[in-house]
N, C-alpha and C positions, 0 to 999 in steps of 0.2 A: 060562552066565549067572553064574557063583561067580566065573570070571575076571573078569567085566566089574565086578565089585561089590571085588573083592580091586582092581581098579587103581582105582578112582575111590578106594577110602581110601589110595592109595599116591601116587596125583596130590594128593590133600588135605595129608597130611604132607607132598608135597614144595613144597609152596603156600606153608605154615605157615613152612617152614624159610628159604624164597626172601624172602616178607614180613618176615620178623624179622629177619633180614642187611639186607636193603635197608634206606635212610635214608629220613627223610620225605618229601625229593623225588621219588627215585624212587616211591614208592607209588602217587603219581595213574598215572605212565606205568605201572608196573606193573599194577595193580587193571584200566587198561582194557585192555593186552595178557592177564589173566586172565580178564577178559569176554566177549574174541573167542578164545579157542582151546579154552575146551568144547566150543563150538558145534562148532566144525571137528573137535576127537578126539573128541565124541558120532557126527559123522556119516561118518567116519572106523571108527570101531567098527562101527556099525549096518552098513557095508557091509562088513566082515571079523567080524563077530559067525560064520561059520560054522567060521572056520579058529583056532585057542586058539593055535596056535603063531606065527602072524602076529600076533597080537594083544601078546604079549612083546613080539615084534620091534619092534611100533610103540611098544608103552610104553617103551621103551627108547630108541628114538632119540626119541621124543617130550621125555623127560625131557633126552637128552642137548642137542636145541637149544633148550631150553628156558633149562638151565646157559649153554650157549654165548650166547645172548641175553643173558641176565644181563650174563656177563663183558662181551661187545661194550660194551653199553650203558653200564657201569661205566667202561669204558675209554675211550669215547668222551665220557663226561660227566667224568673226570677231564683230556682234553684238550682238553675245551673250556674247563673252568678255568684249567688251565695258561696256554693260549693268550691268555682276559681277563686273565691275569694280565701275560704279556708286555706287551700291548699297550696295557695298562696301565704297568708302566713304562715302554715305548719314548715314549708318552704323556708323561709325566711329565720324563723326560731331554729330548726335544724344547722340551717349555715351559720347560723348566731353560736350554737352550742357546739359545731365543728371545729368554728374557728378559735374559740375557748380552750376546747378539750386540746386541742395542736399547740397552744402556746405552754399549756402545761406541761405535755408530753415533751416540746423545747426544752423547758425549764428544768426537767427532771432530769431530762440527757444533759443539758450540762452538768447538774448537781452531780450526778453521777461519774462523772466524766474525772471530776474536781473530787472525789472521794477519794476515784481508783486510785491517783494521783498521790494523792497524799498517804496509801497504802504503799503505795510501791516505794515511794521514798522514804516511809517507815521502815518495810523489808531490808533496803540499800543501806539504810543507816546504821542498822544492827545486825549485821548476819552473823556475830558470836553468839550474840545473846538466845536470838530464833534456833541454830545450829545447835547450841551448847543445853539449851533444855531438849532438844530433840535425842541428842545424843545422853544425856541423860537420863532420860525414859525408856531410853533402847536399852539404855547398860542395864539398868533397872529391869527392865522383863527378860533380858537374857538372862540376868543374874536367877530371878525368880526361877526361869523357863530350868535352869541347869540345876539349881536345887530341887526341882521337881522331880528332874531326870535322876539326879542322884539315889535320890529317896526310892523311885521305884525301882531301881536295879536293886536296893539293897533288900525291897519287899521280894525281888524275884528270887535272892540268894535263897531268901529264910525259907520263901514258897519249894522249892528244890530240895533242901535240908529238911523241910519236913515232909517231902515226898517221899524222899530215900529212906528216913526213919520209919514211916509209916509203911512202907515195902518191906522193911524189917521186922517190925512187931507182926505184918501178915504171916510172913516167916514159921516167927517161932509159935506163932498162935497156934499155924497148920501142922507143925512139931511136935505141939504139947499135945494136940488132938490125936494124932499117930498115939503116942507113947499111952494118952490116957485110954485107948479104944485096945492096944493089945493089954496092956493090964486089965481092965474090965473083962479079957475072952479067959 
């Protein structure tokens, strides 16, 4: 029983020393992880209240993941700062480079705007000149287009002309064969 009263003022001092290190935030999570682990190293104890040398052992490692809690917890709540903190500037850089990339995208719509602009009052200024090479390239390939047409009709005459000639030579070829085959009998 002298053991069990020497650790609960041993767990108190090391309560003491855990609360007053810890910052105001941690206190709420701390306070209710101090809530829930009497209950469990009271009842914890009550089932090794027979053995004193088990009972070190558990205050001992009780203490130790106790500390080990702590650090995790510190460790993990200074990375989760870190981390709002990145994302936080990656945040920031992003809107940075948004608002950048939108004043160019302005800047190019206007450019453009002012190009079109100055195209179409081009167009408006000369419609002979736009018109009159158009129409000159048209005359140009129909001309082309028509001497091409020409050329092969006169290839079709000569193809014709010497279809009918060569139907003729068959002719008298088949003629001479006759006349040469009764002469030979």
């Amino acid at each position: 029983m002298s053991t069990l009263v020497s650790n609960n003022t041993e767990e108190t001092g090391v309560r003491k020393t855990l609360s007053d290190a810890s910052s105001a935030s941690t206190t709420a999570t701390s306070n209710s992880l101090r809530n829930e682990r009497p209950s469990r190293l009271n009842s914890a104890r009550s089932a090794n209240t027979s053995n004193t040398s088990s009972d070190t052992a558990v205050n001992h490692a009780e203490s130790y993941f106790l500390r080990r809690e702590n650090r995790l917890s510190a460790r993990r709540k200074a990375e989760e700062e870190a981390a709002i903190n990145d994302y936080k500037k990656m945040y920031e850089k992003a809107l940075g480079t948004n608002q950048r990339l939108k004043s160019r995208l302005e800047t190019s719509k206007q450019e453009l705007s002012v190009i079109q602009d100055q195209l179409q009052r081009a167009q408006k200024g000369r419609p002979g000149a736009c018109g009159s090479n158009m129409l000159d390239t048209e005359k140009k390939e129909s001309w082309a287009l028509k001497k091409r047409i020409s050329d092969i009709e006169d290839q079709l005459k000569v193809k014709a002309e010497l279809k009918m000639e060569n139907q003729r030579l068959k002719d008298e070829n088949g003629a001479l064969i006759r006349v040469i085959t009764k002469l030979s009998k």
